[in-house]
N, C-alpha and C positions, 0 to 999 in steps of 0.2 A: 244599503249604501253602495256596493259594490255595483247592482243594477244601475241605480240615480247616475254614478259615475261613468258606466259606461253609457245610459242614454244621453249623457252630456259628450260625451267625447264622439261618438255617431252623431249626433246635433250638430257639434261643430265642424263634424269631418264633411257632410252632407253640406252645410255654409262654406266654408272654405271652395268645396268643388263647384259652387253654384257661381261665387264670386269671378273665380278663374275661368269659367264658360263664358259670364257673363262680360269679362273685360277679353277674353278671348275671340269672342262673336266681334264686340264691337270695333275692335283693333281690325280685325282683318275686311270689317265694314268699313271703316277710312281706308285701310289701303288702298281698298279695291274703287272708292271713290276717289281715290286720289290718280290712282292709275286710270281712270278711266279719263279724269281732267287732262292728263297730259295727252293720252294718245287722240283726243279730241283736238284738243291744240294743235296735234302735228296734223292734222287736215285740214286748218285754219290756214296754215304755213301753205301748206301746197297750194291751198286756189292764190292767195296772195301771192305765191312768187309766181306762179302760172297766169296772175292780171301784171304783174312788175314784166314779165315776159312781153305785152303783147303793145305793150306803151311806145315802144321805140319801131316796132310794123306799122303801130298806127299813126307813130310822128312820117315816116320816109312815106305810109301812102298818100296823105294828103299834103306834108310841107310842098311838094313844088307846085302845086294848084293855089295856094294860101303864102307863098311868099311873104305877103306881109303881114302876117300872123307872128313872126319868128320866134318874139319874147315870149309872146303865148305858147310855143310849143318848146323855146330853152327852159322856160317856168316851169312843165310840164315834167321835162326831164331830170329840171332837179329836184322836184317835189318827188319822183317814184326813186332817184336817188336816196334821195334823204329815207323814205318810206325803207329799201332795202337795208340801210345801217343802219335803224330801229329793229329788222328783223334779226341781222345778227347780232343784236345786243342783250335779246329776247326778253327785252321788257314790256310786257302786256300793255301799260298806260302808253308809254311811247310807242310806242305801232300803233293802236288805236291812235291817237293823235294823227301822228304820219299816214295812215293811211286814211283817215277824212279828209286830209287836206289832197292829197290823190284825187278822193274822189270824187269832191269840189275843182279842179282842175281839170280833172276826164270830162267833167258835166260841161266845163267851160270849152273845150275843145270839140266835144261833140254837137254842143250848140253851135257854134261856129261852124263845123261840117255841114250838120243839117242847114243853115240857113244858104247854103253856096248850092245849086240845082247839079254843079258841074263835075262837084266832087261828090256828089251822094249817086249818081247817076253809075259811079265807076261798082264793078261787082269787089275789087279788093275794101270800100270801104265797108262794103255791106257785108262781107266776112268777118271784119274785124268787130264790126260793133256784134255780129251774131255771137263772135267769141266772148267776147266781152260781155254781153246779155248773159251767156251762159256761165260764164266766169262769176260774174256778180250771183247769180242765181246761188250758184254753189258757196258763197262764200256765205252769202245768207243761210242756206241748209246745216253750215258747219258749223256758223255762228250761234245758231238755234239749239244744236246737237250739245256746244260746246258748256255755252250758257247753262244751259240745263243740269249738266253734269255738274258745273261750279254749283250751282242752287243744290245739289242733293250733297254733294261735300260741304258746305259751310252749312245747312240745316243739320246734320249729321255731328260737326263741330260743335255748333251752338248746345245743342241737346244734351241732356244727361244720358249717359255716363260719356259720352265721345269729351264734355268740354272740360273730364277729369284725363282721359288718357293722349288725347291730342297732342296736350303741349309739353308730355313726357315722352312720345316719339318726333317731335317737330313736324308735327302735322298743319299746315296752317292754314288758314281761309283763302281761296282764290277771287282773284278778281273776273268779273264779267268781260265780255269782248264788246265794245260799245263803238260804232262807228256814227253814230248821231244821225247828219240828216243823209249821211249817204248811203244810204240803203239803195237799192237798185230801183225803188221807184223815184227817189230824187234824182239818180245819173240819168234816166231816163224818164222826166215827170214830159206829161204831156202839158200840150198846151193851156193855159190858165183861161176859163171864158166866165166873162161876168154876165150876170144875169139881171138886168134892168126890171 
């Protein structure tokens, strides 16, 4: 009896420590996916205020070639306006929002650049858009980076045991970074050609 008793009490002791491994792995499994989301996000942050940065180089290189453009490039300014007080609000859905419409404006302005010979010909416009080419570039790589990370923290959540201890440390699902059609090949689509 004395035996049965203590392989009951090593059965449970050996459960017990398997339990608190096992909610202990997984706990510091969301942290570390959850850390990994944020510090992802803060390099989301950089290339977006580093494209909010370059908006206002590229309104003063081309406004006085484009004078009458004006609304097109005051639009411009208050769209990456608006886009920067979404960023200190740091609401995921609103900056996505804010910055599509950015970037349907950038599209609209550059289109207009590219179609004037006079204002493409100048080396500052063709700097700017290089930055910006590479701005967008980066913003895509982080976006990729970032996304990815959200996908392994809400897979993680969803999952047994994470979608029992989650919501006892306020661990919560993150949202995607989603800028629609402005991804750097719509700011920069080339020409459409139809094929008869």
């Amino acid at each position: 009896m004395v035996g049965q008793l203590l392989i009951l009490l090593v059965v449970l002791l050996a459960l017990c420590v398997g339990l608190t491994l096992v909610y202990v792995v997984t706990f510091n499994g969301l942290q570390t996916a959850q850390t990994q989301v944020v510090e992802t996000w803060s390099g989301i942050e950089v290339q977006l205020k580093r494209r909010h940065q370059l908006v206002p180089g590229l309104v003063s290189a081309v406004k006085s070639a484009m004078r009458h453009e004006t609304a097109l490039f005051e639009k411009l300014i208050e769209v990456r306006n608006q886009a920067e007080v979404a960023m200190r609000s740091g609401d995921a859905d609103e900056i996505s929002k804010q910055e599509a419409a950015l970037s349907h404006h950038l599209r609209g302005v550059l289109v207009q650049v590219e179609d004037n010979p006079a204002i493409t010909a100048t080396g500052n416009i063709e700097a700017f858009q290089k930055q910006l080419e590479e701005t967008e570039d980066q913003i895509a790589a982080a976006r990729r980076i970032y996304n990815g990370n959200v996908q392994n923290l809400n897979a993680r959540i969803a999952s047994f045991p994470g979608n029992m201890i989650a919501p006892r440390h306020g661990i919560r699902p993150a949202n995607s970074f989603v800028l629609g059609e402005s991804e750097f090949e719509a700011v920069y689509a080339g020409p459409e050609v139809a094929l008869h």
